[in-house]
Every structure is written in C-alpha cells, then in structure tokens.
N, C-alpha and C positions, 0 to 999 in steps of 0.2 A: 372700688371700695378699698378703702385703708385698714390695714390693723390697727389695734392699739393694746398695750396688757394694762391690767389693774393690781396694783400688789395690795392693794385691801391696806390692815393697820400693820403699823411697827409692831414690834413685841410679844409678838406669839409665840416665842421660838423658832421663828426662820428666816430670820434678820438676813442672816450670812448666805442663805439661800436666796430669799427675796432678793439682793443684788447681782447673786449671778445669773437669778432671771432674769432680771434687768440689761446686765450685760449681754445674755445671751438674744433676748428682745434687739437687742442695738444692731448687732453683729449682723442677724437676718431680717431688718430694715425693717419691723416695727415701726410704726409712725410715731406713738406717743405710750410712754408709762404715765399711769394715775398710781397716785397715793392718795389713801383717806383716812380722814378724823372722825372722832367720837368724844372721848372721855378717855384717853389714852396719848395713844402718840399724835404729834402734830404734824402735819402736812407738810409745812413747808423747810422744816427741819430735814424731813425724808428726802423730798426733791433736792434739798443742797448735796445732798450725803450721794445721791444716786446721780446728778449730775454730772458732780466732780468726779467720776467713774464711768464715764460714757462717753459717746463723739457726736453723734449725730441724732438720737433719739430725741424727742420734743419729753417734756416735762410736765405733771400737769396736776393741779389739784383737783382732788374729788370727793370730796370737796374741801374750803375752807368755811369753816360756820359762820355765816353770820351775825348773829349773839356773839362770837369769840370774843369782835376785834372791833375795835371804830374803822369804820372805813378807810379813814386817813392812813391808817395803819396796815392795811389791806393793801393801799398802794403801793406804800411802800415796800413791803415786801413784796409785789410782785413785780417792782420795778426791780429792786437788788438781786429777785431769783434769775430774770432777763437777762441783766448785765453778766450776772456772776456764769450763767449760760450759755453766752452767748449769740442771745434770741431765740431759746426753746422754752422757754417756759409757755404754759396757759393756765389762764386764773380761770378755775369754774369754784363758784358760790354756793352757797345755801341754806335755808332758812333751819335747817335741822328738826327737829320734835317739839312739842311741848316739854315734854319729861328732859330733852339736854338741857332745853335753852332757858327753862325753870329751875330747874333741880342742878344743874352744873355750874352753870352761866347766870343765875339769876337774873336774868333776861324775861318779861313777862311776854310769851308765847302770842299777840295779836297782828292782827294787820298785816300777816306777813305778804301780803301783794303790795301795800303801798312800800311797807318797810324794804324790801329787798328794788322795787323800782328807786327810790330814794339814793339807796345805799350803792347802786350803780350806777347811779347820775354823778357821784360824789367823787367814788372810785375813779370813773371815767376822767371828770375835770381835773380831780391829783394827777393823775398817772400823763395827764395831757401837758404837765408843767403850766399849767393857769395858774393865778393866783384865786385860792380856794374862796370861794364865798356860797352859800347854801341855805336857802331859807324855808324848812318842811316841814312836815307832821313830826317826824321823828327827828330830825336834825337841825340846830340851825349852825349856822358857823360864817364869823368867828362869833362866839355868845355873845348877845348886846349888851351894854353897860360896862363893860371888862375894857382890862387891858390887850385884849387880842385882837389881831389883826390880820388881813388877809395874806397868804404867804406862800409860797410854792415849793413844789419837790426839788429838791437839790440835786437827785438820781436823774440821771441819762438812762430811759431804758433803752435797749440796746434798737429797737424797734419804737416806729411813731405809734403803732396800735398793738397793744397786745391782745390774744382773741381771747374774749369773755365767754365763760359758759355758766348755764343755772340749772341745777339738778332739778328736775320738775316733774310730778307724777298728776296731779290733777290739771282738769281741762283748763279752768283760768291760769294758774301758775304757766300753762305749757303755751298758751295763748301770748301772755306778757312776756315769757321768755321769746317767742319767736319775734315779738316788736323790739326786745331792749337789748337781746345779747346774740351773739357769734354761731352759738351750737347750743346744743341742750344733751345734757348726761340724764342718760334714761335708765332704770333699771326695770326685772322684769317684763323685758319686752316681749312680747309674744310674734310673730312675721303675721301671723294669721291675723288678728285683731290690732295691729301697727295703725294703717291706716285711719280709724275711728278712735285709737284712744291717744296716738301721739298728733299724728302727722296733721291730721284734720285743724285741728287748733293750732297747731305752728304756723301755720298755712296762713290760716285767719289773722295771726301774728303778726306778721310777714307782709298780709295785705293791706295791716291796720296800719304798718306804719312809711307805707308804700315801695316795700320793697316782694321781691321773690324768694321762692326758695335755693336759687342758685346761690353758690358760697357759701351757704347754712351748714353748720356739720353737727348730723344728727348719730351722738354718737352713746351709743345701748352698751351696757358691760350684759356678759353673758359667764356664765361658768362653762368649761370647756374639760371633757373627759375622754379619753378615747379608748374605744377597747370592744369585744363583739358581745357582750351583753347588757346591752341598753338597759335595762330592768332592772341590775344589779347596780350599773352606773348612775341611775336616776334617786336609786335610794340612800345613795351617797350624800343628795340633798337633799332629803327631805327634814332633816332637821333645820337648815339654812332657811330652806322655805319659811317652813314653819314659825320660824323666829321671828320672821318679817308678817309675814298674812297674819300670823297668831298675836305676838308679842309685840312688836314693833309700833309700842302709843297704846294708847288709852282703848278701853271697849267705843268709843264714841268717837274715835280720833285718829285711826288709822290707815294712812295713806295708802298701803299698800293692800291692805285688806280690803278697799273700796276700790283700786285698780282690778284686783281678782275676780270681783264682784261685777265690772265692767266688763270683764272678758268671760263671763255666763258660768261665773264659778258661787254665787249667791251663799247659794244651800251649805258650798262644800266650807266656803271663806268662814262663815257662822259657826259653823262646827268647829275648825282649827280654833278659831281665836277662843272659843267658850274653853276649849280642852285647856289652851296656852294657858290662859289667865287663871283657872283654876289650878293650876299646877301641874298638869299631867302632860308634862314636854312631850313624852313616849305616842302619847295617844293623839297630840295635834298632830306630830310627825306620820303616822299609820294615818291620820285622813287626807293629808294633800295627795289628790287624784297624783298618778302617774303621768297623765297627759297635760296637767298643767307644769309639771317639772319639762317634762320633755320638751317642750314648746317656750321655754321661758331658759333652759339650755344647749349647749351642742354639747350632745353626747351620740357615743357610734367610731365606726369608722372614718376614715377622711374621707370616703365615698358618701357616705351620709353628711359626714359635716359639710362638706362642699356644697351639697344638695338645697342643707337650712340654710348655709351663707347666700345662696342663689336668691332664696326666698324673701333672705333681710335685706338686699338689696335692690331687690325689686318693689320691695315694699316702702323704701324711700333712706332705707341708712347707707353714711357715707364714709363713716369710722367704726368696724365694728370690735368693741375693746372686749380681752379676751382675761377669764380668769384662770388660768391654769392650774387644776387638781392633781394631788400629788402626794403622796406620801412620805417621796422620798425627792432630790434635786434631779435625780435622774427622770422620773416620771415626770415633773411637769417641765423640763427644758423639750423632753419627748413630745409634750403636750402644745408646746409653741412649734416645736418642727412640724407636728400636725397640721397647727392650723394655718402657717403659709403652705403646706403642699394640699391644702384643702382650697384656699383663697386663687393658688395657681392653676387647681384643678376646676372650678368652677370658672375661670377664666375672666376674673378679676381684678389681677395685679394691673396697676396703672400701664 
C-alpha cells in the first residue's frame, strides 16, 4: 500500500506550511500530494506552485469541479500540469454539491452520472490528441450550424494516459467510477464497512466494463493524529465530521450523511444534520459517536496506526492519502514521519 498526503484548500493560513509538507511528503517518498477546491482556492494553480517545488512526488487534484470548467479546458490543463511535471500529475474530478455547482458555478446540479461519464469521454479524447468531436446529453462539440470545427490539443502530455480518478461516495457514482476511471478518491472511509459501501460496487464497475480490480487505485484520504489519547484526538474532529454528516448539502441531499447512514449510524446521522442545519454547530459536533470518528480516522500511536493501515489494506485500498493535524509545522511534518513508520511497521512499504 502507497501513501499519499492531502493539503485540503489554499488559504487558510498555512500556505507556507502546506508546502513544506509537501516538501517534506517528497523527501520521505510519499506517493502523491492532493489539493482541493471549493469556492476558494483552485487546484490546479496549487499543484503548479507545489510541483515547481518537489522532485519526485506525483501531483494530484482532489478534486477539480466539474461545473468549474468545460471539459476541453479540463484537458488542457491536465495536460500542461503533466508537461510542466514531468508526468506526475493526476486528474481526479467531480461533480461537487448542489449548493457549489448552483450557487457558485451556476451550473444546474442534474444528471450528475450521465454528466460526469460524458465529461470523461470528452476529457479522455482531448487529452488523447484526437481531433474533438462529441455528440451528448450535455455536450455536443463542435456546436452544429457554427463556424467550429473539430480540432485538437496542441499540448504533448508528458505521458500517452494520464490516470483519471472520480471522487465518489454513492453506490451508482462508485459503480461508474469503477467502469470509466483509473481509481476512486473516497472520503470517510471506514476499513470495517469498506467492503459493502466502496469496494462492492467498484468491483461490479470493473466487471461491467470487463475489466478487474488489479491497477485500480482505491485511494481514501483519512485525517491522521497521533498521540496517546485517542478520545482527546477524536475530538479534535468532530467539528470536521459534523460539517460534512451535518452541513455538507441540503436536508434531502447529502452525500455524506447518507454514507454514515450506510455504515449503521441512522439515528446518530439525523440528529447531526437536524442540530447542523438549525444552527447549533456546538451540538452536531457533541453528537457524532466517537467510534464513527475513530473509524473514519487514524488516530493513536504508530502502533495503532499501523494496526488501521493493516486493516485498510486488507480491506482493498491501495493509496492510503493521509491528512496531517497540526497546530503547529512541526506537528504535522511529525505526523507524516508517523505515518511512514506506521506503513513500515505494518509491513507495507512496497
């Protein structure tokens, strides 16, 4: 099983930190840095800024939004992050929320299975140097009656394929991601319920479009703490949780609060988000269980984190991307030396 780190968004105030993780990611053979977008900073601006800063670490979005960008345009920048890296980049996608892809993107939130299989058909033929042509639900190209014409990328990516990934949290999305793309960026992944709410349906993915799971790289971000009071450690996220089970979409619309729900947290999921959405951050926070934090992060010692790693990779992941908590630059560079002497200790490393 691989590492990988996630530096979340630009612009929090730890800009200057975020790259010495990165750097320091590099140095101890990390696989791959993610960066991700929202409503803030953008992705692929970050991976320029952190490539040009590194040797050998792979690059990676996490995503880039779908609503952003036309596809066309999607290619092209992942063909110029390639070049400009060497061949580390990877492009992973994603349909985002209702609330970005309406409310930021003015993007009307439907279809997002056929929209996102489309948009990867389109991707794939740019990025292959074809000359574009596309005829879908959501796209046609070049638009008929116009002056436009079929035409291709001018970019040399540094690589004939660059690997695709699709953030995916429900069973169809995770299903179609395992037929159209490379890997799948999972969040809240649990080792214990892996199986049935990722794996199962990549699988089915996989066989729909007659391939296996070998070369698929299933690859979960996890928040990563380390220290000997698990309890104290846990509640460090429980406003993180909360934001996601609680806040994260609509009463009627939330991806993640129906993953929780999947993994026999029903009662507890209902509660957060009612508290969330009424306003009482304090009080979703106080009801996300302990044991769904714990199980959805590595926290403990390297003895224990080696333990979960054992677990996520038995369970079927092949990159496990690590968020590193921190207060301070020192604490979480402490937090990546962890997790390789945890990966080493569970007897992992390639």
């Amino acid at each position: 099983m691989r590492l990988g780190i996630n530096l979340g968004y630009w612009g929090a105030g730890m800009d200057g930190d975020n790259l010495a993780v990165a750097q320091e990611a590099d140095r101890l053979g990390y696989d791959v840095c993610w960066a991700a977008e929202a409503y803030g900073s953008d992705a692929p601006t970050v991976l320029a800024w952190v490539a040009a800063q590194t040797e050998n670490i792979d690059i990676g979005s996490a995503i880039m939004q779908i609503p952003a960008r036309q596809p066309a345009m999607t290619a092209m920048t992942a063909a110029t992050l390639d070049s400009l890296s060497g061949g580390r980049f990877r492009l992973g996608l994603g349909v985002s929320g209702p609330q970005v892809s309406e409310g930021w993107y003015g993007v009307t939130f439907d279809k997002p299975l056929s929209r996102t299989r489309e948009y990867v058909e389109i991707v794939r033929k740019a990025m292959s140097r074809e000359r574009l042509t596309h005829e879908g639900q959501h796209w046609t190209l070049p638009l008929p009656g116009g002056p436009g014409k079929p035409i291709k990328l001018t970019v040399h990516p540094e690589r004939p394929h660059i690997p695709l990934y699709i953030a995916a949290i429900g069973p169809k999305n995770l299903e179609q991601t395992g037929e159209i793309a490379d890997g799948a960026l999972l969040i809240f992944p649990s080792a214990e319920h892996l199986a049935e709410t990722a794996i199962r349906p990549l699988r089915a993915g996989r066989e729909k479009a007659g391939l296996t799971m070998d070369g698929f790289d299933v690859c979960p971000t996890l928040p990563l703490a380390t220290g000997d009071d698990v309890q104290g450690l846990a509640d460090m996220f429980r406003p993180y949780t909360a934001l996601y089970v609680g806040g994260m979409g609509s009463r009627k619309q939330n991806f993640y609060n129906q993953l929780a729900q999947r993994m026999g947290y029903e009662k507890e999921a209902a509660e957060i988000q009612e508290k969330y959405l009424s306003g009482n951050k304090a009080g979703a926070a106080a009801a996300v269980p302990h044991r769904l934090i714990d199980q959805t992060t590595l926290l403990g010692s390297v003895e224990r984190i080696a333990d979960r790693m054992v677990a996520y990779a038995e369970a079927g992941v092949t990159t496990l991307t690590l968020a590193p908590a921190g207060f301070t630059l020192d604490e979480r560079v402490a937090a990546l030396r962890a997790g390789t002497a945890a990966l080493e200790r569970a007897g992992l490393v390639d």
